[in-house]
TORVO-630236 format. One record per atom (N, C-alpha, C): residue number from 1; atom name; x, y, z. Coordinates in steps of 0.2 Angstrom, whole numbers. Layout:
N
<node><num>NUM</num><atome>CA</atome><px>X</px><py>Y</py><pz>Z</pz></node>
...
***
This chain:
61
<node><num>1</num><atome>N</atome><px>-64</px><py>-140</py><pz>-206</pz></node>
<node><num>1</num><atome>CA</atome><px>-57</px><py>-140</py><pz>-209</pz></node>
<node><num>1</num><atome>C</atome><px>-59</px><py>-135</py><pz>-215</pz></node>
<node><num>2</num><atome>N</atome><px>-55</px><py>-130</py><pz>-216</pz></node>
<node><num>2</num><atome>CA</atome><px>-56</px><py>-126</py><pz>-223</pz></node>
<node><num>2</num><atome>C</atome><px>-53</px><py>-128</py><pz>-229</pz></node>
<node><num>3</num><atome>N</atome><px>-55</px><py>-124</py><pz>-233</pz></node>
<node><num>3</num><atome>CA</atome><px>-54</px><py>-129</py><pz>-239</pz></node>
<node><num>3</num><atome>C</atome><px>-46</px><py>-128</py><pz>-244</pz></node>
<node><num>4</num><atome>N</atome><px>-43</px><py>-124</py><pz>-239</pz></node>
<node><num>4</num><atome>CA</atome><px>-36</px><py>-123</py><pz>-241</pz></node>
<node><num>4</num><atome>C</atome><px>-34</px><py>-130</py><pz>-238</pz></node>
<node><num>5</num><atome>N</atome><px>-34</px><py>-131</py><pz>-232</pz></node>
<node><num>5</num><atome>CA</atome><px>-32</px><py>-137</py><pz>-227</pz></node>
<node><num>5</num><atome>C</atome><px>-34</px><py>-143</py><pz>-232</pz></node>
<node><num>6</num><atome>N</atome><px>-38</px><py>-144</py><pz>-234</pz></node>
<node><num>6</num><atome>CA</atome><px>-42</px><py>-149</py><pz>-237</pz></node>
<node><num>6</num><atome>C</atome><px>-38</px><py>-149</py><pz>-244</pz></node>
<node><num>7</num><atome>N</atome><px>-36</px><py>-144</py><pz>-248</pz></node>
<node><num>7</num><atome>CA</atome><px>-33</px><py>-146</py><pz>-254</pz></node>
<node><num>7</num><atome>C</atome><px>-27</px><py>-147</py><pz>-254</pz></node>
<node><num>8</num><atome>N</atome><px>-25</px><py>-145</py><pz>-248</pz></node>
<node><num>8</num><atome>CA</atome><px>-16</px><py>-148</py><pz>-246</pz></node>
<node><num>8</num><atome>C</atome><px>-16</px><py>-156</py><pz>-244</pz></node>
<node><num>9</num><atome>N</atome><px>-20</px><py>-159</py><pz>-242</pz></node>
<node><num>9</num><atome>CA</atome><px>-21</px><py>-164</py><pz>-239</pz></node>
<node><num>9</num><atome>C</atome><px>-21</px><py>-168</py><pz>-247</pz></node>
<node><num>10</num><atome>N</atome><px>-26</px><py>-166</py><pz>-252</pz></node>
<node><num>10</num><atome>CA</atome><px>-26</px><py>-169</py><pz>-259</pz></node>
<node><num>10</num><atome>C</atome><px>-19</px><py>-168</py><pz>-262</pz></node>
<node><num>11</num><atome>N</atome><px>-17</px><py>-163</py><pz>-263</pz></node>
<node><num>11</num><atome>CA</atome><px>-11</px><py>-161</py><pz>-267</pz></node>
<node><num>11</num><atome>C</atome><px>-5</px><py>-168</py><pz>-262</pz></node>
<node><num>12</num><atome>N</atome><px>-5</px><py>-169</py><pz>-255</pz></node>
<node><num>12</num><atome>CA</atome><px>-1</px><py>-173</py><pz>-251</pz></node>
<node><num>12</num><atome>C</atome><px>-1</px><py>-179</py><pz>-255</pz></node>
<node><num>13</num><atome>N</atome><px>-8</px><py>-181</py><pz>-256</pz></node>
<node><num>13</num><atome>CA</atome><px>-11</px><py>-187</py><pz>-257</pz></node>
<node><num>13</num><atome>C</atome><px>-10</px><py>-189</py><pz>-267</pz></node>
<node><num>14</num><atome>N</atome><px>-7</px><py>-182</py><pz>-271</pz></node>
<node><num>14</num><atome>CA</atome><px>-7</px><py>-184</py><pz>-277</pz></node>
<node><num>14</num><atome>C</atome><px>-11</px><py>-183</py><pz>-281</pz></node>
<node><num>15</num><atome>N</atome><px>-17</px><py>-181</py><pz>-278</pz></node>
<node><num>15</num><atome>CA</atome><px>-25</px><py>-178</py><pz>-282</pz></node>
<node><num>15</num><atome>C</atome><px>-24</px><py>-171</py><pz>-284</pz></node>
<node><num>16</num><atome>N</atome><px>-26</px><py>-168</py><pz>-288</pz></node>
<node><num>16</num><atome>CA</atome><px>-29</px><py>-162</py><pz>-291</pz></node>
<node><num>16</num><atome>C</atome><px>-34</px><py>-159</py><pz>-289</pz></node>
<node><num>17</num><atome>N</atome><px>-33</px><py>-154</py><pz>-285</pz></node>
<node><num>17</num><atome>CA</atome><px>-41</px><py>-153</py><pz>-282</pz></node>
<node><num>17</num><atome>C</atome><px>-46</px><py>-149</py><pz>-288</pz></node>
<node><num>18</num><atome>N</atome><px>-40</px><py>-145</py><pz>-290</pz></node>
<node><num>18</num><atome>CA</atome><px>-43</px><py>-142</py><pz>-297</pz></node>
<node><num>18</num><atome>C</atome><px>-48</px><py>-136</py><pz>-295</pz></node>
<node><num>19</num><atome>N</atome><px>-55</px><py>-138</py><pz>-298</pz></node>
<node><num>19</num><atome>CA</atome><px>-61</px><py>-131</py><pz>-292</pz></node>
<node><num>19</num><atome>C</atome><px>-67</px><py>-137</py><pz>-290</pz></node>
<node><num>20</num><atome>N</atome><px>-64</px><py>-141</py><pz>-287</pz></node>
<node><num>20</num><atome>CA</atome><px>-70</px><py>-145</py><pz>-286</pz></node>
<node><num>20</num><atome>C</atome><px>-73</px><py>-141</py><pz>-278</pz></node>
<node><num>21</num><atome>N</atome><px>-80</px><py>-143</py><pz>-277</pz></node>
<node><num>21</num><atome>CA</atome><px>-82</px><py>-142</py><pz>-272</pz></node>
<node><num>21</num><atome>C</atome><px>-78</px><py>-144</py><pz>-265</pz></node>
<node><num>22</num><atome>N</atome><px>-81</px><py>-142</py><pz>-259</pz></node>
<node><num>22</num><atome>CA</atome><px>-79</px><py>-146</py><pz>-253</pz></node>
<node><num>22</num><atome>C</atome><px>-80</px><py>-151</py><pz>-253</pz></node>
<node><num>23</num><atome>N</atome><px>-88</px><py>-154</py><pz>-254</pz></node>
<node><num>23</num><atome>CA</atome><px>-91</px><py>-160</py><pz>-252</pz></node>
<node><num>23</num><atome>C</atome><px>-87</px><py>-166</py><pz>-257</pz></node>
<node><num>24</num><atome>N</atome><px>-85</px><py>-161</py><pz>-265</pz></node>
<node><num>24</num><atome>CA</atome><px>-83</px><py>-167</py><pz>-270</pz></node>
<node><num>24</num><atome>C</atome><px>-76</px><py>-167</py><pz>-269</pz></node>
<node><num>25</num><atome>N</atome><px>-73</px><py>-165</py><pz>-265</pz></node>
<node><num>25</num><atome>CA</atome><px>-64</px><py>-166</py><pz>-265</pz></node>
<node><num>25</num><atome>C</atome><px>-64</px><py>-170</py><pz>-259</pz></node>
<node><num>26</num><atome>N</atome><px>-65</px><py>-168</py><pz>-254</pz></node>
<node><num>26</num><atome>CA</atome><px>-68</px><py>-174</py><pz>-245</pz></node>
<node><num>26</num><atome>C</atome><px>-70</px><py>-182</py><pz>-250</pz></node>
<node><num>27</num><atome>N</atome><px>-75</px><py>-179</py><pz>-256</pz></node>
<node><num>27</num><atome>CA</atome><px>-77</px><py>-190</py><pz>-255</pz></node>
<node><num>27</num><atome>C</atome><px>-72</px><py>-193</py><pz>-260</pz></node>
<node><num>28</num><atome>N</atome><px>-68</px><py>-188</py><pz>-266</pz></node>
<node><num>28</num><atome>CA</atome><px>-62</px><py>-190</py><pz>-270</pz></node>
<node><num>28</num><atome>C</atome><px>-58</px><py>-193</py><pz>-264</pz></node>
<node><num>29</num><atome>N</atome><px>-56</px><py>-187</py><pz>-259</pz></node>
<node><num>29</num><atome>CA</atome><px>-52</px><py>-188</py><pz>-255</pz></node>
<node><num>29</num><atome>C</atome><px>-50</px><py>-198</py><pz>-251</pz></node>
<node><num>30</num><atome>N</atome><px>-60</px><py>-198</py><pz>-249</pz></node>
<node><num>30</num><atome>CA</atome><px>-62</px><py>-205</py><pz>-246</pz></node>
<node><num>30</num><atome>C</atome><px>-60</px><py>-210</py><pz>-250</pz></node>
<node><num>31</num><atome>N</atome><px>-62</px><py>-208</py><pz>-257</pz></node>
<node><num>31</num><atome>CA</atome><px>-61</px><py>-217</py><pz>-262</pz></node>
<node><num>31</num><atome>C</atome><px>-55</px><py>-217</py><pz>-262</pz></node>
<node><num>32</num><atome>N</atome><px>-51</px><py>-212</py><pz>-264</pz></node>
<node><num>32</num><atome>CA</atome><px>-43</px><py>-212</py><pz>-265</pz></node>
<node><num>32</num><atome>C</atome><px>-41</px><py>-217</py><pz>-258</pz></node>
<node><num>33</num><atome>N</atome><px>-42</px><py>-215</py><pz>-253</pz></node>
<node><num>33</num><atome>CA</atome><px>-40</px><py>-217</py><pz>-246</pz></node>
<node><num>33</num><atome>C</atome><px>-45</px><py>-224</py><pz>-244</pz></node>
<node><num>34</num><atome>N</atome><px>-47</px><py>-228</py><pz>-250</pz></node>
<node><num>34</num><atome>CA</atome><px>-52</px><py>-234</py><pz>-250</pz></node>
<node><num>34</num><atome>C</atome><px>-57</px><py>-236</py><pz>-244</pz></node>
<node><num>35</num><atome>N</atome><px>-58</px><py>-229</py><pz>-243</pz></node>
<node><num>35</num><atome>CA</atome><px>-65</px><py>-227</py><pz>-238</pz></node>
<node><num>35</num><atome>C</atome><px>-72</px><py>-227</py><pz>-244</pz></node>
<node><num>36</num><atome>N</atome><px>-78</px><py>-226</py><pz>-239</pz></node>
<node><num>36</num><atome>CA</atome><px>-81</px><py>-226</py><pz>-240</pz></node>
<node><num>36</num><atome>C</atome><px>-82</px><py>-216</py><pz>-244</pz></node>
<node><num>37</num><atome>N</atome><px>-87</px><py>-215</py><pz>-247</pz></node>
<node><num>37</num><atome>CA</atome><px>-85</px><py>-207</py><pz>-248</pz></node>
<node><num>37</num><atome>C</atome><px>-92</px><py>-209</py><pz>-246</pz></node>
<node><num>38</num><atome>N</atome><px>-93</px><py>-206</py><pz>-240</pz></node>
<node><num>38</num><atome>CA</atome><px>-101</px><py>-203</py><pz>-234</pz></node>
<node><num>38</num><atome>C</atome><px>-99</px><py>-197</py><pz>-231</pz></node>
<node><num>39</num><atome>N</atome><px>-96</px><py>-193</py><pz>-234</pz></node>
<node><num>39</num><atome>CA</atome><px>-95</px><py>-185</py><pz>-230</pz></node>
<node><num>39</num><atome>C</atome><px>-102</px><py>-182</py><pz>-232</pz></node>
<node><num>40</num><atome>N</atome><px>-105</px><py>-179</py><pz>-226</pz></node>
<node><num>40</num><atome>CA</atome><px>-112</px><py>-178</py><pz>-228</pz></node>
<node><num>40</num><atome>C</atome><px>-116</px><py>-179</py><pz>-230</pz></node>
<node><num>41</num><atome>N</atome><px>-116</px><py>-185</py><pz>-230</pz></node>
<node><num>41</num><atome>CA</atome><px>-121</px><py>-189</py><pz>-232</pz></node>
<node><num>41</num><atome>C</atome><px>-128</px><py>-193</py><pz>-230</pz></node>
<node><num>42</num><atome>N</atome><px>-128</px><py>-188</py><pz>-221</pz></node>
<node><num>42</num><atome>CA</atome><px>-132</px><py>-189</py><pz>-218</pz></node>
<node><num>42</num><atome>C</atome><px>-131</px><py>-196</py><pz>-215</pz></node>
<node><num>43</num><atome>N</atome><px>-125</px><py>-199</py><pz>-214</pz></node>
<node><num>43</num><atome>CA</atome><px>-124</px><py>-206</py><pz>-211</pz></node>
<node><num>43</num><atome>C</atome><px>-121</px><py>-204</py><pz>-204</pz></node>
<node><num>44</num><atome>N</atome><px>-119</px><py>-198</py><pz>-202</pz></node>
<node><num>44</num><atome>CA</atome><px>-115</px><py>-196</py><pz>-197</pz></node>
<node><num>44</num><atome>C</atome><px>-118</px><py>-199</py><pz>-190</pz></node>
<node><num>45</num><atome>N</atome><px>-122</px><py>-200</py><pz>-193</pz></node>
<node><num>45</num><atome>CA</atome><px>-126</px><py>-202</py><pz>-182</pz></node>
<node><num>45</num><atome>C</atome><px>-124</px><py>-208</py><pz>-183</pz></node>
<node><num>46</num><atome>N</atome><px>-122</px><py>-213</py><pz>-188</pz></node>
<node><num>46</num><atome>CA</atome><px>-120</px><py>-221</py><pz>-187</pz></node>
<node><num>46</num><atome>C</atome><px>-113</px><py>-222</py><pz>-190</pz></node>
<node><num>47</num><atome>N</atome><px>-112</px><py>-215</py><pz>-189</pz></node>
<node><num>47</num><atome>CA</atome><px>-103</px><py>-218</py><pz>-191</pz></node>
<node><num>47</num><atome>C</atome><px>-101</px><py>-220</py><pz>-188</pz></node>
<node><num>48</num><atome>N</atome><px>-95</px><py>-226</py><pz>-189</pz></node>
<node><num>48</num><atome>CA</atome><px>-91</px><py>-228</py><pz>-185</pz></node>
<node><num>48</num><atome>C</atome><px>-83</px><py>-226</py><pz>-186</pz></node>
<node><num>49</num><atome>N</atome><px>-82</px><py>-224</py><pz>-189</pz></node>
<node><num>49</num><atome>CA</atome><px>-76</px><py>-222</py><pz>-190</pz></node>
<node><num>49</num><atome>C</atome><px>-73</px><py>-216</py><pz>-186</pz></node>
<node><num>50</num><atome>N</atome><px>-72</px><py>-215</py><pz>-177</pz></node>
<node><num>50</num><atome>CA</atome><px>-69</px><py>-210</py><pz>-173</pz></node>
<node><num>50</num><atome>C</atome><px>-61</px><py>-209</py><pz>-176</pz></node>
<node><num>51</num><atome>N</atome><px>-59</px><py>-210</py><pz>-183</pz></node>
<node><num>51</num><atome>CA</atome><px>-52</px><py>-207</py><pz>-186</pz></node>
<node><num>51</num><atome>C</atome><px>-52</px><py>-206</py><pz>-188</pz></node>
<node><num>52</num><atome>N</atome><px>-58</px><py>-203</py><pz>-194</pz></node>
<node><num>52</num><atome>CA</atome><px>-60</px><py>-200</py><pz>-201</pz></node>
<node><num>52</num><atome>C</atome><px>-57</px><py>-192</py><pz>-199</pz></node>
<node><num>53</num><atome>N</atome><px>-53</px><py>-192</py><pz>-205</pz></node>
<node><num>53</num><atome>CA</atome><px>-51</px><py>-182</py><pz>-204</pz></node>
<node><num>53</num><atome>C</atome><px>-56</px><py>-178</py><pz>-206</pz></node>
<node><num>54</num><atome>N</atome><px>-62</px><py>-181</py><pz>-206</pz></node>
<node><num>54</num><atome>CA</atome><px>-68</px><py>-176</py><pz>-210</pz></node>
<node><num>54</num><atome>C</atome><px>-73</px><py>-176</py><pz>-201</pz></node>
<node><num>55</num><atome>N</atome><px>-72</px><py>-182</py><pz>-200</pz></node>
<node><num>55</num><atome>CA</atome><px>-79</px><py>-181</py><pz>-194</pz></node>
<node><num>55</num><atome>C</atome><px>-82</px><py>-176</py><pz>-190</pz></node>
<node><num>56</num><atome>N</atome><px>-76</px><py>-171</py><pz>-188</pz></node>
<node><num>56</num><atome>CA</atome><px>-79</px><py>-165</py><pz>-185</pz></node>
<node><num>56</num><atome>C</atome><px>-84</px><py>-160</py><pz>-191</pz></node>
<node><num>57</num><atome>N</atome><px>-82</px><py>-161</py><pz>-194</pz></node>
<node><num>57</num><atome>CA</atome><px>-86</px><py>-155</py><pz>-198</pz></node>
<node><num>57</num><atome>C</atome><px>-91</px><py>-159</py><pz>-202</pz></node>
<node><num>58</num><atome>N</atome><px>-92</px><py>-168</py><pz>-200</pz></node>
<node><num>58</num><atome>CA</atome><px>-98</px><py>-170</py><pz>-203</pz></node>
<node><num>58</num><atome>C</atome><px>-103</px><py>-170</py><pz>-199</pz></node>
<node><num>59</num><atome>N</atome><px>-100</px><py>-170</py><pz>-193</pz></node>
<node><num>59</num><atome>CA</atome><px>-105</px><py>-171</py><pz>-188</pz></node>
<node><num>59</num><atome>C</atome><px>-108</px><py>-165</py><pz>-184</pz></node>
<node><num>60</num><atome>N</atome><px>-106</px><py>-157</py><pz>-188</pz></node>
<node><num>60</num><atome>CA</atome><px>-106</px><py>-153</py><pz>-187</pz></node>
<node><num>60</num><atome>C</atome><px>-114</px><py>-151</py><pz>-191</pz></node>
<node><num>61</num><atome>N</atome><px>-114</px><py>-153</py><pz>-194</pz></node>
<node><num>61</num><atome>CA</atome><px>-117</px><py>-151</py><pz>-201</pz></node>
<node><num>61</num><atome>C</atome><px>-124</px><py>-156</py><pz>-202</pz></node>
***
């Protein structure tokens, strides 16, 4: 997901992306969404979560 994608999705949800990073607007994204913030966090091979909007590009990476 680009990071245009990514800040629409925050501005939907009420957040300010502002100039944050990728990796710091995704984990703002997560706690805002009472997730866990593990984007890239190297947890990718034991996630369970198959409905996270970030997975493909966690498990990319």
């Amino acid at each position: 997901m680009n990071m245009n994608e990514i800040k629409a999705i925050a501005r939907l949800r009420g957040l300010n992306p502002g100039r944050l990073k990728k990796v710091d607007l995704v984990h703002t994204i997560q706690r805002e969404e009472g997730n866990e913030s593990c984007f890239l966090t190297g947890q990718a091979d034991a996630c369970n979560q198959g409905q996270c909007l970030w997975r493909e590009d966690c498990l990319k990476s």
